[in-house]
N, C-alpha and C positions, 0 to 999 in steps of 0.2 A: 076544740082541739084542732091544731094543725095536721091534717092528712097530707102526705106527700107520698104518691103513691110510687111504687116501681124503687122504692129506695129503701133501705135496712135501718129498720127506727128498734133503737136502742133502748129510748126508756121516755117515762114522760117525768117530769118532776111537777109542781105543784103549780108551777108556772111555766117550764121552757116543756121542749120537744126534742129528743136529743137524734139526730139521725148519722149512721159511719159512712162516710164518704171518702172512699178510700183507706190510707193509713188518719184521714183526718175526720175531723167531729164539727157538724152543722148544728147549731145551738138555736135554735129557733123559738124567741118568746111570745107566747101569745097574749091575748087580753086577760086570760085569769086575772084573779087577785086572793089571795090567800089572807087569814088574818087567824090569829094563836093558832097555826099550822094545819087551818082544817081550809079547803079550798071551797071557795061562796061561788054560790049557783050562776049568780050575775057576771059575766065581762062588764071591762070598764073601756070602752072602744079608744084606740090609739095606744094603751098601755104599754102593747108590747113592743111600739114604736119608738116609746119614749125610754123604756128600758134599754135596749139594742143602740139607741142613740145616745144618751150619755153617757150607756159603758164606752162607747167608741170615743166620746167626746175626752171621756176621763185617760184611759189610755196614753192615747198623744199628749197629754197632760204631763203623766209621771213615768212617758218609757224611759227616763234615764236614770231612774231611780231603780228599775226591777223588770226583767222579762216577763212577755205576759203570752197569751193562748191567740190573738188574736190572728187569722191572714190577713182578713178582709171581711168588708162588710158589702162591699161592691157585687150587687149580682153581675152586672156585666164583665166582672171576675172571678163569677164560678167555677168549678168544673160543668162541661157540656150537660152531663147529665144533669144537672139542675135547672137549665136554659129552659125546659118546660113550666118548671114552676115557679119562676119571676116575679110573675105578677103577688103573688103569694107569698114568699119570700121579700121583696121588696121594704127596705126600712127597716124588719125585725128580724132580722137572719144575721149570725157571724159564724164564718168557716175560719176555723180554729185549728191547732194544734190537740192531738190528745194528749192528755195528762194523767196523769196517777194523782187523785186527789186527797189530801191531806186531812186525817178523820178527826179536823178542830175548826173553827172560825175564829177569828182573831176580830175583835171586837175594841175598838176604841171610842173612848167617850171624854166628849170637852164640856158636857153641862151634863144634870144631875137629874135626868130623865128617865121613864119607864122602870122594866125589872132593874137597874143605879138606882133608880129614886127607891123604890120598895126597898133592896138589899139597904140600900142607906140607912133609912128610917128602924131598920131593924137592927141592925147592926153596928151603925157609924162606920160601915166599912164597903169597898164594892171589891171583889174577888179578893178577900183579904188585905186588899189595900186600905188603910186607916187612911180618913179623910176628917178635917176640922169639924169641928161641932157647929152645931146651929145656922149648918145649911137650910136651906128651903128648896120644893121641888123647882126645876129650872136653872139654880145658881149653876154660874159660868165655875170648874172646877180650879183650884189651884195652879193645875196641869191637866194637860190631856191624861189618863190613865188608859192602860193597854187590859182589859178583864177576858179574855179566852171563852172558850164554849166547845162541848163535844158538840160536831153535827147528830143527830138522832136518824137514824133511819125512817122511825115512826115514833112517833109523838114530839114530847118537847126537846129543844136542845137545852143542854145542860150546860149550866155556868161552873168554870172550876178555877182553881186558883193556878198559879203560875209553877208551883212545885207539881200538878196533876200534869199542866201542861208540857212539862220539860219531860216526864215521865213520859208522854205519849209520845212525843213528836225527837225527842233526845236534847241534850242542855246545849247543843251548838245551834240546832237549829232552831230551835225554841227563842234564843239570843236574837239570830236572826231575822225571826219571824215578829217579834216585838219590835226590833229599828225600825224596820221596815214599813210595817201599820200603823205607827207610830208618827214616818215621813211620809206617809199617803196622806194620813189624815191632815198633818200641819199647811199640806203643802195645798189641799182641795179645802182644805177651813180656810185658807187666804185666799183662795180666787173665792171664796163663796161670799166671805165678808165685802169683797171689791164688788159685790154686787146685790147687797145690800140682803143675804140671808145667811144666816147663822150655822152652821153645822155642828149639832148638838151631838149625833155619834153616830158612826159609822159600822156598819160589818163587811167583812174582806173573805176570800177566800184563796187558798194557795196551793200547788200541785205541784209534781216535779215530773216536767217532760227532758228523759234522756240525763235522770241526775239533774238540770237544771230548777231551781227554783223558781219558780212561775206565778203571777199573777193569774188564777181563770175565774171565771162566772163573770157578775155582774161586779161592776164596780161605781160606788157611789150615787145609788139611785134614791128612789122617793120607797122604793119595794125595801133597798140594803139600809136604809138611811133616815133621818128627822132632819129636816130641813126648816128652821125658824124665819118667817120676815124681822128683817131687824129691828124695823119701824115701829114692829110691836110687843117685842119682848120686853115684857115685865116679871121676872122671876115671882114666885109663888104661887105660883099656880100652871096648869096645863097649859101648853103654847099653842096658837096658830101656825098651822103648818101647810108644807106644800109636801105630806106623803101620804101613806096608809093609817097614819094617826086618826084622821079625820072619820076614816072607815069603823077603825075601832072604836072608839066611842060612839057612834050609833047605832053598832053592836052590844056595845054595853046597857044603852039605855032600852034594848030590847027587852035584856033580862037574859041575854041568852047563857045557854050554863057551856060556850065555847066546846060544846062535842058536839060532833055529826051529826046531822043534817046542820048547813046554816043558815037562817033565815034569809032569806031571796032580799036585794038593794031596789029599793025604789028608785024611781025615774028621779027624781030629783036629785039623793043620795049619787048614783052614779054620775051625773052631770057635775054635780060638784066633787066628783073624788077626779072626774078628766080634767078637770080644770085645774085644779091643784098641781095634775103630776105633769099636763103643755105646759103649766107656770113654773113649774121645776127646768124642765127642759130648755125653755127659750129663754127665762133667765140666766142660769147659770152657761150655756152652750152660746149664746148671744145669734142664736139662729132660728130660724121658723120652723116649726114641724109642718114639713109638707102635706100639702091635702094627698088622699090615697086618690 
């Protein structure tokens, strides 16, 4: 956990530190890493470096597409009162606008991965959406598809269909909130192919500071995201990846029954889940993660 002391800490979530600075909100991600929404005993060192980093990277990406939460990520453009904890902040901190966050995730998928792959298999369908027959897991989709989700406060989030989600969010914004994840996704699936990995699907999140529509949380990471190398996808079967896929399956091959307590990550395991998500980051960012 990120301690910052002297300052009004809001909440923690499963990975960030959320602290009020002033009228505005300091987002601070640490190394957690969470996997089927139960948080693992192990940090994965640089994490929340990398997290904090290509939400920033992504941002300046699609700010003309959609306002988003972001001020800065600059500590030497903090407020004064955080000049003390610099060092600590440094790399994993964004001072934000606050938002009213929107009680859905908007979830896009371009290949036929995880809960898509299951829902498929059972159904021929992912949030109601009828999809061709005689897929296999991996296959690149028709089209990207837009499948929604209630956030959960505690436990899992909930997959729901596009009539649940109009219901929740109202059928203007609901409209809009599909364009929109929709041109996130196309627009971050093309830089990610010009660099030679796949972006299989994404989750988004959306809030409205002042009535505006707003992009907050993390955007496009290896934590929100399945990130394929090109070089080696072979649909049918699971992909090598540069996110938290890597982590789940050797959870899985634990045995573990995914409720609390989570089995502690091996030294090895963690070295290769950081290397995965530097590799996410300096790929797709085309920048070094700084030594701390």
């Amino acid at each position: 956990m990120v301690t910052l002391e002297g300052l009004e800490r809001l909440g923690s979530g499963k990975v960030r530190e959320l602290y009020a600075i002033g009228a505005d909100l300091l987002l601070v991600a640490t190394d957690r890493i969470s996997a089927y929404d139960v948080v693992l005993p192990t940090p994965i060192p640089d994490k929340g470096r990398v997290l904090t980093g290509l939400t920033d990277f992504w941002l300046d990406e699609v700010d003309d597409l959609v306002a988003h939460h972001r001020i800065t990520t600059d500590v030497a453009a903090f407020p004064p009162e955080l000049a003390p904890h610099a060092e600590a902040l440094a790399g994993r901190a964004m001072l934000c606008r606050r938002a009213q966050p929107l009680p859905v995730e908007c979830v896009v998928r371009g290949y036929l991965a995880g809960g898509g792959w299951r829902e498929y298999r059972e159904t021929g369908a992912i949030g109601g959406i009828a999809l061709p027959g005689g897929l296999v897991e991996a296959d690149e989709l028709p089209a990207p598809v837009f499948t929604p989700a209630t956030k959960a406060s505690e436990g899992h989030d909930e997959n729901i269909d596009l009539a649940r989600f109009a219901d929740l969010v109202g059928p203007d914004l609901a409209e809009r909130l599909e364009a929109l994840s929709l041109a996130i996704y196309e627009r971050a699936a093309a830089h990610c192919a010009r660099h030679g990995v796949l972006l299989a699907d994404t989750k988004l999140e959306f809030g409205l500071v002042d009535g505006e529509l707003t992009l907050i949380d993390e955007v496009v990471t290896p934590d929100s995201s399945r990130f394929w190398p090109a070089d080696r996808y072979v649909p049918g079967a699971p992909q090598p990846s540069y996110d938290k896929q890597y982590v789940r399956e050797w959870l899985d091959a634990q045995g573990w029954d995914r409720t609390p307590p989570a089995p502690s990550l091996p030294p090895d395991v963690v070295a290769a889940t950081r290397e995965r998500y530097v590799t996410a980051y300096e790929r797709l960012s085309g920048r070094r993660l700084a030594e701390e």
